[in-house]
BALO-147749 format. One record per residue (C-alpha): residue number from 1; residue in three letters; x, y, z. Coordinates in nm, 3 decimals. Layout:
BEGIN
tortor NUM; lomi Ala; c1 X; c2 Y; c3 Z
...
//
This chain:
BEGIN
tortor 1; lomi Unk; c1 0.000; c2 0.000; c3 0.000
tortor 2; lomi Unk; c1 0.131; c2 0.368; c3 -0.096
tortor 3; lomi Unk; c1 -0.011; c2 0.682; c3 -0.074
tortor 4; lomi Unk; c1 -0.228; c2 0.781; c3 -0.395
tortor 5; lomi Unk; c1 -0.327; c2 1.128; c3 -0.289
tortor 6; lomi Unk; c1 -0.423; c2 1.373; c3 0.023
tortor 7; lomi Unk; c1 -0.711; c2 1.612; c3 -0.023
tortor 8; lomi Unk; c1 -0.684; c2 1.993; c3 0.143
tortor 9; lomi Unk; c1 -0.970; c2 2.198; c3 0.132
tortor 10; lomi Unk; c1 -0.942; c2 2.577; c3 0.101
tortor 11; lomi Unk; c1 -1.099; c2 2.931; c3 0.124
tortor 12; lomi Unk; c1 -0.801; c2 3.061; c3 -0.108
tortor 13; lomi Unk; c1 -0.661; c2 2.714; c3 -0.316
tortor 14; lomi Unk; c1 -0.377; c2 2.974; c3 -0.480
tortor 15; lomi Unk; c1 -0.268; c2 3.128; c3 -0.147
tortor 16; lomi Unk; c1 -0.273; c2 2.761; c3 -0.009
tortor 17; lomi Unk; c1 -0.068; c2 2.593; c3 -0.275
tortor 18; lomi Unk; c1 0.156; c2 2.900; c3 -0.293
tortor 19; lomi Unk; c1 0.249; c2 2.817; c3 0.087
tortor 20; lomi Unk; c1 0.303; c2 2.453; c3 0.017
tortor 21; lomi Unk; c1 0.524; c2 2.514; c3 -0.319
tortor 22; lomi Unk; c1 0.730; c2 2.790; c3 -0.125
tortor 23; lomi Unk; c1 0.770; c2 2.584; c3 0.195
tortor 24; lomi Unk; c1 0.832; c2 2.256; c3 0.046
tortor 25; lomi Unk; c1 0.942; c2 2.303; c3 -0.303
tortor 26; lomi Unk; c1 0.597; c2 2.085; c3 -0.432
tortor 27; lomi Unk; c1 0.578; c2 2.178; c3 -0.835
tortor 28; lomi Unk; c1 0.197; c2 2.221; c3 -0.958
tortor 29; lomi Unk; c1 0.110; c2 1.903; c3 -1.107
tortor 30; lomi Unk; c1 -0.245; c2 1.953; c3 -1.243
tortor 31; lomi Unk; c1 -0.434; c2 2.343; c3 -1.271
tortor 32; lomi Unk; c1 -0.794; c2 2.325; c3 -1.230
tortor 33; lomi Unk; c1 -0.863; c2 2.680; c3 -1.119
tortor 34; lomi Unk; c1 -1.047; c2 2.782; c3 -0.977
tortor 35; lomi Unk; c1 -1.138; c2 2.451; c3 -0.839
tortor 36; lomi Unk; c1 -0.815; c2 2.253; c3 -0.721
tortor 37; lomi Unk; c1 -0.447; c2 2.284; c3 -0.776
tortor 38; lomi Unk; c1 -0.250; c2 1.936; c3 -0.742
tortor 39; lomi Unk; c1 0.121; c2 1.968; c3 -0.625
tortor 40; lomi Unk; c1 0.365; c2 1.649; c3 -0.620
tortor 41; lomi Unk; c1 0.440; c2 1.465; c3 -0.316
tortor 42; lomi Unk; c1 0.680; c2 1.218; c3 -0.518
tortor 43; lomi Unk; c1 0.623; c2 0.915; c3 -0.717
tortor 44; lomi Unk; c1 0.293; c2 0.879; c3 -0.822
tortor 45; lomi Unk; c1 0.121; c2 1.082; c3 -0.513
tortor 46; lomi Unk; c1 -0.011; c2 1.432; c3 -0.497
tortor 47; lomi Unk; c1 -0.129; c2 1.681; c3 -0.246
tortor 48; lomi Unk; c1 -0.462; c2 1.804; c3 -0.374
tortor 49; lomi Unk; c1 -0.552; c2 2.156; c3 -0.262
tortor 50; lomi Unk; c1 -0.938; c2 2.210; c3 -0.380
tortor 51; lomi Unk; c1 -1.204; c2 2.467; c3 -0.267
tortor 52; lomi Unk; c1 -1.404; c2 2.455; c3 0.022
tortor 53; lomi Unk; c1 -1.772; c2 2.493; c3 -0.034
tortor 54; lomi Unk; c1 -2.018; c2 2.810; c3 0.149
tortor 55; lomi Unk; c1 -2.044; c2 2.646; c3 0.513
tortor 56; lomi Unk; c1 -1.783; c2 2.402; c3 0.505
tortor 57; lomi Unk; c1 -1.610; c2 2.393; c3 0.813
tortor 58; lomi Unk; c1 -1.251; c2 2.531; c3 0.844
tortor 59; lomi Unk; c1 -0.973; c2 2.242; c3 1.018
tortor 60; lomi Unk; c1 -0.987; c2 2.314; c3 1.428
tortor 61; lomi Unk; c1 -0.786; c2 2.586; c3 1.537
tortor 62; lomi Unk; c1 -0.509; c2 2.418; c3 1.764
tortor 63; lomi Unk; c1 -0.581; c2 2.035; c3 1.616
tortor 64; lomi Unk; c1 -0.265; c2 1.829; c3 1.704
tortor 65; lomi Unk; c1 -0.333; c2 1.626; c3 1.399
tortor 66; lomi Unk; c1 -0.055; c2 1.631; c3 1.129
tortor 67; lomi Unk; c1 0.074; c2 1.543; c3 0.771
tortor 68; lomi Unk; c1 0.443; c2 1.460; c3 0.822
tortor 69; lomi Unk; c1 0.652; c2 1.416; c3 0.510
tortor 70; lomi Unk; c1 1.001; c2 1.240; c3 0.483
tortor 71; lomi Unk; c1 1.277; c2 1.383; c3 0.390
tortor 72; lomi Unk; c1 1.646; c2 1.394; c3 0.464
tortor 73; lomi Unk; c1 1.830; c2 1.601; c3 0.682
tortor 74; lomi Unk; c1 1.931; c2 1.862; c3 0.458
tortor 75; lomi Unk; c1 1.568; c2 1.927; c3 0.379
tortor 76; lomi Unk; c1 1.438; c2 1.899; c3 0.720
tortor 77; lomi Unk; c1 1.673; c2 2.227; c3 0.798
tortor 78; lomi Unk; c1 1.562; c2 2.394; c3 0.522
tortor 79; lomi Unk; c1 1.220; c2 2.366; c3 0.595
tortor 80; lomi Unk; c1 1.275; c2 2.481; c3 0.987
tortor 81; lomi Unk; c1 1.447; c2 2.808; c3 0.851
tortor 82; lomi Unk; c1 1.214; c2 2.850; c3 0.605
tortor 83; lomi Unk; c1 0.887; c2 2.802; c3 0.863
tortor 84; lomi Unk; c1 1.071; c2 3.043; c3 1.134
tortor 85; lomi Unk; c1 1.097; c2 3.285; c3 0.857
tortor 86; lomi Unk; c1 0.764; c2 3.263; c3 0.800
tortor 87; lomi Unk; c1 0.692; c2 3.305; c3 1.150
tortor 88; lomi Unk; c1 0.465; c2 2.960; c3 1.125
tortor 89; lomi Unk; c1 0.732; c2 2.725; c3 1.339
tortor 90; lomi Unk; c1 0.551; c2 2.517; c3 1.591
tortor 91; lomi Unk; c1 0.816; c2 2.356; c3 1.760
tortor 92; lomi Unk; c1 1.077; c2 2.015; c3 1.739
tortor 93; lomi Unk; c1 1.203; c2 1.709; c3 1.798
tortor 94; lomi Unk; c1 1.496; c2 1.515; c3 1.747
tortor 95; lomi Unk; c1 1.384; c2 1.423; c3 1.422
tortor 96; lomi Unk; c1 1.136; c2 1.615; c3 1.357
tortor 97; lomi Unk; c1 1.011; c2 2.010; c3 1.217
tortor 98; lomi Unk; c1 0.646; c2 2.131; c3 1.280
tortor 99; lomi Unk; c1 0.485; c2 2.412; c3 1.119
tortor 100; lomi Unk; c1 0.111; c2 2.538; c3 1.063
tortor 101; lomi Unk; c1 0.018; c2 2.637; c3 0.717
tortor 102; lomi Unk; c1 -0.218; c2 2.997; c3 0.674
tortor 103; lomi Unk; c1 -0.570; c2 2.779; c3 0.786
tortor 104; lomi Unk; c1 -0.402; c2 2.618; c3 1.114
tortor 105; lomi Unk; c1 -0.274; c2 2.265; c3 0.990
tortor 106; lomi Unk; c1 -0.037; c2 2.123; c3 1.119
tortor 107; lomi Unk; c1 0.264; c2 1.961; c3 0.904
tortor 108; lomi Unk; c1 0.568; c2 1.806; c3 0.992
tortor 109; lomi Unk; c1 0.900; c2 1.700; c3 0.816
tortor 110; lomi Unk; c1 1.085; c2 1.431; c3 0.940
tortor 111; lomi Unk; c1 1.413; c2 1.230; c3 0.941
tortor 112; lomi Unk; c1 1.301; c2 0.931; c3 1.183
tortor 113; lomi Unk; c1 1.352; c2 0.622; c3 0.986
tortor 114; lomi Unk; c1 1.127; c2 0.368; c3 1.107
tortor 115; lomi Unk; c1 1.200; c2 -0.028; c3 1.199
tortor 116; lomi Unk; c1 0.999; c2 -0.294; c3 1.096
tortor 117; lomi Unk; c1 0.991; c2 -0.614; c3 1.425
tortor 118; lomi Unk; c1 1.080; c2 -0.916; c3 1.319
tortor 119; lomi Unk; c1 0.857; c2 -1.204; c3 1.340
//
């Protein structure tokens, strides 16, 4: 099983994927303005950024859920310089960079390489 796609929806889908492509170097990989903008995660999968509908709820201010992407170390520090820049930093671990995009999600880049048990 791999990732095929993640859906974000938005008030402003260009001010949204502008974030994204600045903070993470994503290219567009499908224009359907005004409707969605698709940006590449790698591979195959995409980060869909689409419009929210009139009364569509907006993601909870504060949520501690998170879309953390791999990447190596070089990247990781990039991305924390970039987000304290941006004055939307939100915090560390050993491993680890979290940042909120402009509607309050929370994203992470990480380094931790995971281990499978044997069995």
């Amino acid at each position: 099983m791999q990732l095929h796609h993640l859906a974000m929806r938005s008030t402003d889908v260009v001010a949204l994927a502008t974030f994204y492509r600045r903070m993470f170097g994503m290219a567009v990989v499908r224009d359907a303005l005004p409707r969605s903008l698709w940006l590449g995660l790698g591979g195959d999968a995409v980060l869909m950024i689409e419009a929210r509908e009139a009364g569509e709820p907006a993601p909870p201010p504060g949520s501690r859920e998170l879309v953390a992407l791999r990447v190596d170390a070089a990247t990781r520090d990039q991305v924390r310089q970039r987000a304290r820049d941006s004055a939307c930093y939100d915090g560390e671990t050993g491993f680890t960079v979290y940042l909120r995009d402009p509607e309050g999600r929370r994203l992470a880049v990480s380094t931790y390489e995971f281990t499978t048990a044997e069995g």
